[in-house]
N, C-alpha and C positions, 0 to 999 in steps of 0.2 A: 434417537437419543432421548434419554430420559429427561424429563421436565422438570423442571426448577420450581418446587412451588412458589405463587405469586408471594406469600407473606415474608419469602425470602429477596424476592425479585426487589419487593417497594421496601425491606429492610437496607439495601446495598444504594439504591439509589438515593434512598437519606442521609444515608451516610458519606458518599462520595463527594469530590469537593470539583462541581464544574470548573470553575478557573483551577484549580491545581490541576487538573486533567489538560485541559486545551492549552495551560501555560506552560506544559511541556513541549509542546510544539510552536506555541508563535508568542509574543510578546503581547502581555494584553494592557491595557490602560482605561480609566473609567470614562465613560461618556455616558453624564446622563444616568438614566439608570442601567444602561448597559455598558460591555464592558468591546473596545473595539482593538484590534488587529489587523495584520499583515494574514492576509488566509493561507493556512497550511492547508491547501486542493492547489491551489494553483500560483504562479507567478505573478507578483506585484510592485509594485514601488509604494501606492498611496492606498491606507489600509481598507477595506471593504468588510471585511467580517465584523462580522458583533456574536457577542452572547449574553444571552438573558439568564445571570447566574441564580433568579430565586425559582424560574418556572425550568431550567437546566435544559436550554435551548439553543441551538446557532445556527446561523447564517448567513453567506455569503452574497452580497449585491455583486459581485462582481462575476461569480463563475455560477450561484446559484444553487452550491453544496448549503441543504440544511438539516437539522430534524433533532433529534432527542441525545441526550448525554452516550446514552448505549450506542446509538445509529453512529457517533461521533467513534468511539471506542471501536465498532467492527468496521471504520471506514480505513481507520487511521493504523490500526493493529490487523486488519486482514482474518479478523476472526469472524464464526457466527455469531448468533446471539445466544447461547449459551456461554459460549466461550467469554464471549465479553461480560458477562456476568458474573462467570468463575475468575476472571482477571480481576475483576473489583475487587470482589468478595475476597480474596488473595492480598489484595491490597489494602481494603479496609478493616482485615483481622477478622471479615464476619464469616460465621460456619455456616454453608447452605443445606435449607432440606429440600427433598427431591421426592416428587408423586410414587409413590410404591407402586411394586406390579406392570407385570408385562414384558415382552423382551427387554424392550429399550431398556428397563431397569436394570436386569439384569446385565446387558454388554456394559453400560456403565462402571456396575460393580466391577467386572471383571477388568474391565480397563484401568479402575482407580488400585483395584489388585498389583497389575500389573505395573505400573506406577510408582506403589509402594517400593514393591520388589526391588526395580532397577534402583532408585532410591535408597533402598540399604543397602543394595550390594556396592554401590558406590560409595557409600562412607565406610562399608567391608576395605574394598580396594584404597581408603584414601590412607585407614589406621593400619594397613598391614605397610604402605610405603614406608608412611612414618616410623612406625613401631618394629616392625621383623627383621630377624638377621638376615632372613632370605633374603631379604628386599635392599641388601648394601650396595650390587652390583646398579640398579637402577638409581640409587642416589648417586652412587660414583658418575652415574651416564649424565644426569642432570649437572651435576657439579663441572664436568668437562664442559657442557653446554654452557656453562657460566648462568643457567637458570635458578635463579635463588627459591628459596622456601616459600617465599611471598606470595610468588606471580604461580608457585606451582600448586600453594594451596587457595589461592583466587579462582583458581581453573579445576581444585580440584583435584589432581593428577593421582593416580593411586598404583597400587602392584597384585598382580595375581601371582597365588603361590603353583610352583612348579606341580602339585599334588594333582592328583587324575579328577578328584573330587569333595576338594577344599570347601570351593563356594554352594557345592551342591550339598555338602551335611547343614554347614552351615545355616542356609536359606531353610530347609526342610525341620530344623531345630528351632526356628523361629514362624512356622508355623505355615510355610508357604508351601506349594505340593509341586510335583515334578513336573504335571502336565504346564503347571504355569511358570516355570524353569523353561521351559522350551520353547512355551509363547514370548517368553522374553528375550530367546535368541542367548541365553547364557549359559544352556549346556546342548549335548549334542548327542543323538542317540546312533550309537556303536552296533557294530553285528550282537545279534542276540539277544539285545532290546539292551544292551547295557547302556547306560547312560551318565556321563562325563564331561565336567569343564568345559567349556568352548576356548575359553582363554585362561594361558597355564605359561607362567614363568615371561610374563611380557608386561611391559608399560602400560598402564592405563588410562585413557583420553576420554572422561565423559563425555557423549555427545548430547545437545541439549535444543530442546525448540525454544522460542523466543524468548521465555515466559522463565528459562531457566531450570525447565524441567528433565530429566535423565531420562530418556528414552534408547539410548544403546551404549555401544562402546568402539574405540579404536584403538585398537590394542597393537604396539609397537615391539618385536623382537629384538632382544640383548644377546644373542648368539646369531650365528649363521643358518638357523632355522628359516623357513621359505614359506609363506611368502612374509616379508619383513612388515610390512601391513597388516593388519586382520582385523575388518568393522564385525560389527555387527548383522545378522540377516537381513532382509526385507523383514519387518514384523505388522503387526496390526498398531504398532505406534513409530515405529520407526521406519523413514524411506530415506534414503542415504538421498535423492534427488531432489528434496526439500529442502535440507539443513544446511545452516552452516556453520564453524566451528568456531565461534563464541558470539555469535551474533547476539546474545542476552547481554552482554557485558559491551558491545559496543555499539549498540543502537542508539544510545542518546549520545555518546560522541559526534558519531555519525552526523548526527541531524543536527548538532550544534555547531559543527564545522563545514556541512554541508558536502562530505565527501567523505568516501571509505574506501580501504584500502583491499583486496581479495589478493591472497597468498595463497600459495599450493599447500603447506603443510601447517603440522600445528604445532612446531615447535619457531616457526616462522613469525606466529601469533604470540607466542609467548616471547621470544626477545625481543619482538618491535614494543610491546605493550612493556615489558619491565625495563626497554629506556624509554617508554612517557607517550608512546604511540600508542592510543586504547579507539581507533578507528577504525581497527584491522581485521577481518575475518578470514579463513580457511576456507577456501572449495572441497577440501576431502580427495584431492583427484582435479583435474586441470581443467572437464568439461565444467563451465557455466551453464545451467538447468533455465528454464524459463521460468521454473519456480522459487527458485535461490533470489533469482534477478526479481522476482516478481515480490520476497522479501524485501530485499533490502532498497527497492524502491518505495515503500512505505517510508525510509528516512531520507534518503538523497538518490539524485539522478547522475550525481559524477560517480563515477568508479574508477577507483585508480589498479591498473593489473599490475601484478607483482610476479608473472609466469618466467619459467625455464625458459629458453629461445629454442627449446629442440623440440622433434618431431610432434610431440603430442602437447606442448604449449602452443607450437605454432595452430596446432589443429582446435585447439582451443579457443584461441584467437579467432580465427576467419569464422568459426562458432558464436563466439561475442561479437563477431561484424553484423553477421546476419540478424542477429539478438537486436542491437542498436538500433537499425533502421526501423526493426517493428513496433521497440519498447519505448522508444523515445529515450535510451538513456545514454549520457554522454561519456563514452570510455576513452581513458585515454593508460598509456603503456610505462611503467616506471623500470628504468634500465640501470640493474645492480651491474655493476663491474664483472665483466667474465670471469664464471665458472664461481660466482659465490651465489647463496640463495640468502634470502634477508636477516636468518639467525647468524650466516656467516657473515653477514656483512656488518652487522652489530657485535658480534664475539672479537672480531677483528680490530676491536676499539673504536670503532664508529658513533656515533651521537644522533640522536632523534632530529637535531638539527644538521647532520647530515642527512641523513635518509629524506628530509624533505624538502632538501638542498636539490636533490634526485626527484621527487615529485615534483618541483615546479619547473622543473627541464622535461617534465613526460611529454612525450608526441601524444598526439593522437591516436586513438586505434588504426585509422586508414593510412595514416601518415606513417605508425609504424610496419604494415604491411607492407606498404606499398615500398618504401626504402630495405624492406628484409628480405623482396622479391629482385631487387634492383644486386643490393649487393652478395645473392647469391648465382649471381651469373658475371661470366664473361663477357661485357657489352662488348667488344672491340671484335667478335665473331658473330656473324651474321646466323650461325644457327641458334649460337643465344641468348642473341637477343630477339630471336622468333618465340623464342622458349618464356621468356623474361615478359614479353608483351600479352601471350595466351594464358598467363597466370594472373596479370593485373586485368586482364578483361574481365575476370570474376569477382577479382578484387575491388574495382573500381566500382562495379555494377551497384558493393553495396553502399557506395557513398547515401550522407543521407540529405543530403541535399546537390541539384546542381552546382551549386556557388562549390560546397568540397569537394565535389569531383573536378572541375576544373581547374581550383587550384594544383590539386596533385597531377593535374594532366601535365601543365606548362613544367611541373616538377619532372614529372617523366621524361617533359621533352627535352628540358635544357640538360636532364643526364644521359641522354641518347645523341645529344647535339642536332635534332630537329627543332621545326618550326611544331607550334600545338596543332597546326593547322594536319602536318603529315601524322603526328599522334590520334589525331580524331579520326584520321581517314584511317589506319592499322589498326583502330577499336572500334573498327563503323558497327564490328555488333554489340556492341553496348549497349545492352537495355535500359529504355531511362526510368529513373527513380527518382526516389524526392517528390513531394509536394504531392498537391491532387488533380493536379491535371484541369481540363476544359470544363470541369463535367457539370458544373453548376452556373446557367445563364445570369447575365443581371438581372432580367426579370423575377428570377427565382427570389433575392434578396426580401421581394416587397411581401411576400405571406410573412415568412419570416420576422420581418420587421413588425410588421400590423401583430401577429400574436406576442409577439415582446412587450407592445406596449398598452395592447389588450390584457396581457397579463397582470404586466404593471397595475394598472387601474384598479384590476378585480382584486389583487392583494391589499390594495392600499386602501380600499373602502371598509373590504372585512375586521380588516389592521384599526381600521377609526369607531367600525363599529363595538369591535373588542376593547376598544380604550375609552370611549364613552357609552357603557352599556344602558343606562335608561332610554336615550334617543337611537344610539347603536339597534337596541329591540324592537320599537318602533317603526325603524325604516326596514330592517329585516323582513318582518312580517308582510311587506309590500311586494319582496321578491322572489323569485322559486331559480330553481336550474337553471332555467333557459337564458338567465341574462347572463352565465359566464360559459366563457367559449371552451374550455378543458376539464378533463376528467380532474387535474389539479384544483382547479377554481372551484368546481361544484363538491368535492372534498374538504377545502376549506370553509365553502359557507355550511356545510352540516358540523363543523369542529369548531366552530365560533357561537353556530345556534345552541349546541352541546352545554360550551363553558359556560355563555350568558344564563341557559338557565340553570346550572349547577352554582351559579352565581345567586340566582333569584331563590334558589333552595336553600342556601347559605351552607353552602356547600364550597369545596376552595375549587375544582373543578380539572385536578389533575386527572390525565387520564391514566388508566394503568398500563402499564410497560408490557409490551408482547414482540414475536418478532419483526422486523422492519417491515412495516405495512407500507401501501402507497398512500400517497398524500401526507406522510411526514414532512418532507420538504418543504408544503406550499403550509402547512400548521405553522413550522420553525420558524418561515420569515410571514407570518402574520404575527405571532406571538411576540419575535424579535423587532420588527415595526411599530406594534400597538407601544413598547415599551420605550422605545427609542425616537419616535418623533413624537413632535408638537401637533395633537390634532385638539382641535375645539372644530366646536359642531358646524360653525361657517365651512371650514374644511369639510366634514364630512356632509352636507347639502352639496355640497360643488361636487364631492366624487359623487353620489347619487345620482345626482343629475346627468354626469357623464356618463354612468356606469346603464342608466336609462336610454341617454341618446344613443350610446354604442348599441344597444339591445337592438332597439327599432331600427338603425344603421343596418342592420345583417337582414332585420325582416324584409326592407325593402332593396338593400339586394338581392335578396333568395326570389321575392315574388316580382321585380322586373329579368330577371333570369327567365320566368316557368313563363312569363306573357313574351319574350323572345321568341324561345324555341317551341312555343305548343301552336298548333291551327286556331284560326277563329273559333270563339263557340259561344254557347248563350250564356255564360257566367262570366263571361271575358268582362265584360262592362262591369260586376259586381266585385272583381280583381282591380279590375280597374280605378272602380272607387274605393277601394281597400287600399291601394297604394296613396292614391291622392290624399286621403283620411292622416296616411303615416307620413308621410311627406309635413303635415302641416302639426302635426305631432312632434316630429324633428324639430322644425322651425321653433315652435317654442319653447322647444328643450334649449336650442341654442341662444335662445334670445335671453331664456333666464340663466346661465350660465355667464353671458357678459354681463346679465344685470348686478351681479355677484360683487361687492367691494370689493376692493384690495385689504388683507389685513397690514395695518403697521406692521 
């Protein structure tokens, strides 16, 4: 991929506004010089994140997510670092330049080519709705569906003309060439190298990636022509098993409500959203992708399903069971009244406060399976309810916890009129799921622990050294590598020694932005530390000291370990008093440690 020049890179980053970025995802309020939250990585009640909005930092004490405005941007949006730079830059109005030469340059080009393209043809498609007489039969289609102008021009919606090769003069008039007519999946070559329309005399559904951008089409037939569907190809920007169908338009719903709703179709999307439902997106088709799922878990973990109950929702389904247990996400089944799908159910006169009237009655994913299994049998015949039991075996398998699987056992049992106990015994092959098993000892706990608050210690010194850099430099220069235990730790003390002398150079000491390097994280929460607590230098003598006695702590571990297990030998004595030496080194570590005041 082509490279962003830097003067573009640290242009977008000046301009970008950290709190207006992270305050789209969590609530921020000032603390100090920093600014703190509820962290959007993980679940909380009492807030743990901070961000340092002038050095454009964060971090989480709580889960330990940190590092740079960008880092935040491809963490939270699922992009690379490019990409979250072309998002800014999109964002904050600025034009980026890009290193000349080389492939990379050129696939760019050709991408940003292809880009344009779908981009006009879609405003081709949206002025021929509007404007062409051809195009009456597809207003009339909209006007039936009771979809207004509004919601159809918010989405977009456009008409391809019946013509063999409408959009193809068209595009080639404004300066684009055939081969990139094809790479975009908009026309189609015929026997004899003739080349024609892909879509001709049918509706048109921009489809878009997150960002808003046209990357193909799904184009819907107004005749009895076959198939009644018709996307766009596979192309070099579009994968139908990516996308979903307005996920641009309801991703901050999404995440402000904490749930989204997945419909099968995209007129499904359009009458939940024009009565006041804008949480809602399109699968394209009934399978759930792991990459679809892996979208729109960037904004929420409930997902509410909005499927047919017939053969290929149901298989969609036990698809999103399996999905759930791996992804951690919580699905649960919203049930429209037989035989209508959600635009019928809204045409019908219904109300947004209906329809959610229906989402807070949704079962569970498992709960709805396991009851779709139950009542498409005969329990009162012994064959099947043989039939009935070998189908929740698989079913049950994907509970994702034991706790839900047992509840739906005793469910099963009291609909079979057994005890749970003869249910357990009919499913004894049920594999169990849920949780992690035996596999980590208590003893395991204590590394764990010791590097956690070995950690702790080594950020917190750096953190004091960065916030009072005269004495901060000082005590630096007394320690190398070896006194912090992680490739994190020994990363941060080179990114503190860094700023303090880009500090002593009168220099501001910002480093320049490249892609996600390691040790951003353990930077973020030094940087977010030094700004956020209270250090004077008494503090920072006390972590010293400890950050010393930890040091020699491990030395004479490591050399009462190597005098265990090695034979006698004639150095053993000069180990020996090597140890004794750090042993009484410790002691005064410890001693001047409690000689330490309390501060008020």
């Amino acid at each position: 991929m082509a490279r962003i020049e830097r003067a573009s890179i640290e242009q977008v980053l000046a301009a970008a506004d950290m709190l207006e970025i992270v305050g789209r995802y969590t609530q921020l309020r000032k603390a100090g010089a920093n600014y703190s939250g509820l962290c959007p990585f993980h679940e909380e009640k009492t807030p743990s994140f901070s961000v340092n909005p002038v050095e454009k930092l964060y971090y989480c004490f709580g889960c330990g997510e940190g590092g740079d405005l960008l880092g935040f941007v491809q963490k939270k949006e699922g992009l690379d670092f490019t990409a979250a730079v072309e998002a800014l830059a999109e964002r904050y109005g600025i034009e980026l330049r890009y290193e000349e030469g080389g492939p990379d340059d050129a696939a760019r080009r050709r991408k940003d080519r292809l880009r344009r393209l779908l981009e006009q043809s879609c405003s081709y498609y949206e002025r021929v709705l509007r404007e062409a007489r051809a195009a009456e039969a597809a207003r009339a289609y909209l006007q039936r569906r009771a979809l207004g102008e509004q919601v159809c021009g918010e989405y977009r919606l456009g008409y391809s003309f019946t013509g063999w090769r409408r959009l193809h003069d068209a595009a080639l008039a404004r300066g684009f060439t055939e081969r990139e007519l094809l790479d975009a999946g908009l026309v189609v070559r015929g026997g004899r190298g003739s080349v024609y329309d892909r879509f001709r005399g049918r509706l048109m559904f921009p489809l878009t990636d997150e960002r808003g951008r046209v990357l193909g089409f799904g184009a819907r037939t107004l005749t009895d022509e076959t198939p009644k569907y018709l996307n766009s190809p596979e192309t070099q920007l579009y994968q139908k098993g990516r996308l979903l169908f307005g996920l641009d338009k309801a991703r901050e719903p999404a995440r402000r409500e904490d749930r989204v709703f997945v419909v099968e179709g995209y007129t499904d999307v359009l009458a939940l959203v024009q009565a006041g439902i804008r949480n809602v997106v399109a699968s394209m088709g009934t399978a759930l992708t792991e990459e679809q799922l892996a979208s729109l878990q960037r904004y929420t973990t409930n997902i509410f399903l909005c499927f047919d109950a017939d053969a290929a929702g149901l298989a969609a389904m036990d698809r999103a069971l399996r999905l759930s247990r791996d992804l951690g996400v919580a699905f649960r089944v919203v049930r429209v009244p037989e035989g209508l799908d959600p635009a019928d159910y809204i045409q019908s006169g219904r109300s947004a406060d209906d329809f959610c009237a229906l989402a807070e009655r949704a079962q569970t994913l498992l709960q709805f399976r396991v009851r779709t299994v139950l009542s498409a049998h005969d329990l009162a015949k012994p064959e099947e309810r043989t039939r009935a039991l070998t189908l929740l075996r698989d079913v049950l398998a994907q509970a994702a916890s034991p706790l839900e699987r047992d509840e739906e056992v005793r469910y099963v049992a009291d609909s079979l009129r057994l005890s749970p106990e003869s249910v357990r015994h009919l499913l004894s092959g049920l594999s169990v799921v849920g949780g992690r098993g035996a596999g980590g000892s208590a003893g395991s706990a204590v590394p764990i622990r010791l590097l956690a608050l070995e950690h702790d210690l080594e950020a917190r010194f750096l953190a004091a050294c960065l916030a009072l850099p005269e004495h901060g430099s000082e005590v630096l220069a007394t320690v190398d590598e070896s006194y912090f235990v992680s490739t994190a730790g020994r990363n941060g003390l080179e990114a503190v020694r860094v700023r303090l002398e880009a500090q002593r150079a009168g220099k501001k000491g910002q480093e320049t932005h490249t892609a996600a390097a390691p040790g951003e994280g353990i930077v973020a929460e030094i940087v977010v530390r030094s700004s956020g607590e209270q250090f004077t230098e008494r503090v920072l003598e006390e972590l010293y000291l400890r950050l010393q006695e930890a040091h020699v702590s491990r030395l004479i571990r490591r050399l009462r370990s190597r005098l265990t297990v090695s034979a006698p030998a004639d150095d053993n004595g000069q180990e020996e008093a090597r140890l004794l030496e750090l042993e009484g080194i410790r002691r005064r570590l410890r001693d001047a440690i409690r000689l330490i005041p309390v501060e008020e």
